[in-house]
N, C-alpha and C positions, 0 to 999 in steps of 0.2 A: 484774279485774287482780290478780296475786300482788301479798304482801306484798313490799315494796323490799329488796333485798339486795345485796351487793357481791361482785366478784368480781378479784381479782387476775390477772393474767396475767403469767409470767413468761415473758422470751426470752432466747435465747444473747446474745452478741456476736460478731456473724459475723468469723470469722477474714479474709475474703477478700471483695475487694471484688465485686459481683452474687449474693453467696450469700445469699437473700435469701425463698426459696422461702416457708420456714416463716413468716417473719415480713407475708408478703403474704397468706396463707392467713387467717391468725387474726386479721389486722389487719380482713382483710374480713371475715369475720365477727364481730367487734368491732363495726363500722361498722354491720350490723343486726341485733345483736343488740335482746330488746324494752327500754323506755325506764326499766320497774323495775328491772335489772339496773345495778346503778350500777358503772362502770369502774375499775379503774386497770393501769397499765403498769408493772412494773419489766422494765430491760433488763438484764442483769449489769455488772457495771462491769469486766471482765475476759474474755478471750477464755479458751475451755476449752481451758486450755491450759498444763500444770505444775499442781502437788499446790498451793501454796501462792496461787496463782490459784483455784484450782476449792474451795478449804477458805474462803479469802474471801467468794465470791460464794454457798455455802450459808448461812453466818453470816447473810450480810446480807440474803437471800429469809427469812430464818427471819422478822426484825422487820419482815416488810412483809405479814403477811398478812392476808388478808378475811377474810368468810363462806366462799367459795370459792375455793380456789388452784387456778389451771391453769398445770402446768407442760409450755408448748407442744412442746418437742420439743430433743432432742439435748443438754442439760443435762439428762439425767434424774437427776442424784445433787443435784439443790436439793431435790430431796423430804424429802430425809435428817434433817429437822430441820423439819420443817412437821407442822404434826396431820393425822394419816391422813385423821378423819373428814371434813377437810375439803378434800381432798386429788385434784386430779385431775392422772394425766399421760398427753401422748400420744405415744405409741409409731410414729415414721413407718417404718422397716424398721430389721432385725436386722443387715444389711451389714456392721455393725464387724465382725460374730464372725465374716468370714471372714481374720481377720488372723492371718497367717502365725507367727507366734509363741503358742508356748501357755501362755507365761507373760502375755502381753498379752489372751489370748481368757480368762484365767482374770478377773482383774483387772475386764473389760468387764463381761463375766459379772455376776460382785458385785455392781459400782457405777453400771454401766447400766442394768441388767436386773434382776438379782434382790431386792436393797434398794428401789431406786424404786418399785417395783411393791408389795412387800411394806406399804412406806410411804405407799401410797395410795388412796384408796377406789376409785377407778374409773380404769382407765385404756384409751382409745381407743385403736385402732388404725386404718389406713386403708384395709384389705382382711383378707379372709379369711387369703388365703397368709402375709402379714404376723401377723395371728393365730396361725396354725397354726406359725411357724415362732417364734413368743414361747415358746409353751407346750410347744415341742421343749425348750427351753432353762431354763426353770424351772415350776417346781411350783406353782401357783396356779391355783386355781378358774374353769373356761371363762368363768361367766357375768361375773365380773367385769371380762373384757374383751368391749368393744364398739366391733364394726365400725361408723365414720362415716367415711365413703368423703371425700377433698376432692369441690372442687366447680370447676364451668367457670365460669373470668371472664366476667361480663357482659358484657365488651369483645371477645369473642369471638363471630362470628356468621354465619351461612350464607351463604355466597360462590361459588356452582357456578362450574367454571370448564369452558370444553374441552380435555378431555385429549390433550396433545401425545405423541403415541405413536410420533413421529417423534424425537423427544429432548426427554425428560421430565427434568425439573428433580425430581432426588430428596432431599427433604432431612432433614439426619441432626441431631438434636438432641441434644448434648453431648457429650462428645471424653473421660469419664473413662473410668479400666479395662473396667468394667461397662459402659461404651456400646460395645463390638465392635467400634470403627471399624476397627482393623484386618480384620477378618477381613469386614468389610464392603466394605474396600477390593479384598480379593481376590474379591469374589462380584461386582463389576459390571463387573471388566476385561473388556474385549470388547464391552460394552454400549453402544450409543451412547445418550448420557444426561449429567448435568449436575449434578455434586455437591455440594450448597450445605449446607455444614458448618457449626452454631454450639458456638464452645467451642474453646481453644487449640490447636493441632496442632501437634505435635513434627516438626522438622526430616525425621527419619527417616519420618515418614508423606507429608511434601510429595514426599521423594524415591522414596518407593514411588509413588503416584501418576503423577508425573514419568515413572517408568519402564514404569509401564501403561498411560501415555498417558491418562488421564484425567484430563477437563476438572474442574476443580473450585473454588467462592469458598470464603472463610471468614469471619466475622466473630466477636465474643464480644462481652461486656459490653450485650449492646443491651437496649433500651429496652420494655418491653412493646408499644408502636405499633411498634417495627419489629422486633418476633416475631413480631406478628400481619402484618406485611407480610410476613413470612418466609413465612409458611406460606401468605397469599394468592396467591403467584408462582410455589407451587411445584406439581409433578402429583402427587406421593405419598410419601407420609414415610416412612421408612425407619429402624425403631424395633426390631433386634434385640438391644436389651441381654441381658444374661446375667443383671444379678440387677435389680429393682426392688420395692420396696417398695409402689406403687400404678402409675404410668407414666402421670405427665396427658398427655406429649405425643400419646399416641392420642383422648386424649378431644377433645384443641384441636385437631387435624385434621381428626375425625371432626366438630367443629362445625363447619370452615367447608368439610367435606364433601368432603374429598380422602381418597382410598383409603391404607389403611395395609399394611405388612406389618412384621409385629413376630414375639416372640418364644413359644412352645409353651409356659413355664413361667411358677411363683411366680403371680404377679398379674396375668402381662399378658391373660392369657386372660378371665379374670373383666373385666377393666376393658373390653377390646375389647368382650363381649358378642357376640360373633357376626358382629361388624364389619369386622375384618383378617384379612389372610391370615397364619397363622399357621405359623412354622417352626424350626427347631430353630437355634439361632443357635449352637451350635458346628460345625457341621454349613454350611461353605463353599457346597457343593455346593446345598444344602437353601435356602437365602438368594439363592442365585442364580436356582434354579429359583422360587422364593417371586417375584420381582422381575419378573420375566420374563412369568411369569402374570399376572400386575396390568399390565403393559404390553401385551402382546398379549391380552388375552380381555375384552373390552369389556363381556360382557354378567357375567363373573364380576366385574369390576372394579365397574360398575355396581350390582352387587348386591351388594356391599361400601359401597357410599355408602349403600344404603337401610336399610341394617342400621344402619351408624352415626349415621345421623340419627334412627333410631329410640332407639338403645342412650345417647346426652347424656339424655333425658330423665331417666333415673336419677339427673341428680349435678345438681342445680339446686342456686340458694346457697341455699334459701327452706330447701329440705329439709333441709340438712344443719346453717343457723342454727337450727332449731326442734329439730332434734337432742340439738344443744347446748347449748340454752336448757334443755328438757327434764333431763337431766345435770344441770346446775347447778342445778336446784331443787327436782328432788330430795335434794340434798344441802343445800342452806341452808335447807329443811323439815324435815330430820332435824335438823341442827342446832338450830334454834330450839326445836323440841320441847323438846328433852335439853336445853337450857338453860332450858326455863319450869318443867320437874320437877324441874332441880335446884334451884331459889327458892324450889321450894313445900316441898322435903324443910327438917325444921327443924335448923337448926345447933347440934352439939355441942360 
């Protein structure tokens, strides 16, 4: 057994109520991480959000640290005042920098991105594309970032169902910019089929619908048992975001083994492995034709299920806690060292 060491974790303060992703990620893996790793939690006492908020809640990450700081995701400016060496943060996607102002992308840039990182010994990221598109963006050293992929909820599990091919329940997991739904709504007009939406919809998309005539529910806020009901009911998920960072909902699909068709870019390719039908999601045309083939070609669909219950193996939580354990102690190794040779150096 390693020597006992501590490890801090720091989280945002979610602005909005089920924003919650990041902190059930790192909770679960909290939960097993091994038993010498001694815990603690700081949650920010402020939502990121205003200068005099965000300058607060570094101050007070500074006076809470361990052996090892992990600063979990989207407060990446708590780094700013923690010791590098001991310093981890993770990077879940670059997203912000697509903000339409370039006095705002300059700013992100800074104190997002290039200070955090500068400020910290290691920092994770959750896929390659996500990597690759870090290191577009600032100047530091490949190896110091490392891909640790998230992982599939345990509560997640193989559900074969028969594919209604007669009107297939297609469901679309989340409703921001970067989830397509518009242009998702225009690729299955015509289609008979059954659109089970999670995540707010804007007046003007019930009215698009409405006037395609397509059937469609919607819910938000649910419950992880009735996400997983979600995707038990449904015949194929229907995941062409624009931009993502990693994209679990193909993996939770792919787990309880209903065919995907998502997007040709960034992440999602990598994280499908070979398992969805993959198509250019600004491309109307291309998402309709993508859809269509997963509903009529049985044997193509079918071998879309086998790929994907091959390609979950990759993202188990066992993998990616050891990952992370791993990181951490290498770092509170290095540490302890530098502090026994600094004892032995004699004081002048």
């Amino acid at each position: 057994m390693s020597k006992p060491f501590s490890v801090v974790f720091y989280y945002r303060k979610p602005r909005h109520a089920g924003n919650f992703s990041i902190e059930f990620l790192f909770n679960t893996i909290q939960q097993h991480l091994p038993s010498y790793i001694r815990q603690q939690t700081v949650t920010s006492k402020y939502s990121s959000n205003g200068l005099w908020n965000r300058i607060y809640n570094t101050v007070e990450a500074s006076f809470r640290q361990g052996d090892v700081n992990h600063v979990t995701g989207d407060v990446h400016f708590l780094t700013l005042l923690m010791k590098k060496r001991k310093t981890v943060l993770t990077v879940h996607d670059c997203g912000f920098m697509k903000h339409p102002s370039a006095m705002a992308r300059f700013v992100l840039r800074l104190f997002w991105l290039k200070l955090p990182v500068a400020c910290s010994e290691v920092v994770t990221v959750v896929s390659q594309a996500t990597k690759d598109e870090l290191l577009s963006y600032i100047n530091c050293p490949a190896e110091k970032v490392v891909v640790v992929p998230n992982f599939i909820s345990e509560k997640f599990f193989p559900a074969p169902r028969a594919f209604n091919d007669d009107k297939p329940v297609l469901l679309q997991i989340g409703t921001a910019f970067n989830k397509n739904l518009d242009r998702l709504i225009e690729a299955i007009a015509g289609i008979r089929c059954h659109l089970d939406i999670i995540g707010r919809i804007s007046q003007e998309q019930i009215n698009r619908m409405k006037e395609l005539d397509i059937e469609f529910s919607n819910s938000y806020n649910l419950t992880e048992t009735e996400l997983i009901d979600k995707y038990l009911k449904c015949d194929l998920l229907t995941f062409v975001s624009t931009y993502e960072g990693f994209g679990m909902p193909i993996l939770e699909a792919q787990t309880v083994e209903r065919p995907v068709v998502t997007s040709n870019l960034l992440s999602m390719p990598d994280v499908a492995g070979g398992g969805a039908c993959l198509v250019d999601p600004f491309d109307v045309a291309a998402v309709r034709e993508g859809i269509l083939k997963v509903i009529h070609n049985e044997a193509y669909r079918n071998g879309l299920i086998i790929k994907g219950r091959e390609n979950v193996k990759r993202f188990s939580l066992q993998s990616v806690v050891d990952q992370y354990a791993q990181i951490y102690e290498n770092i509170a190794q290095y540490t302890s060292a530098a502090k026994e040779v600094r004892e032995l150096v004699p004081q002048r």
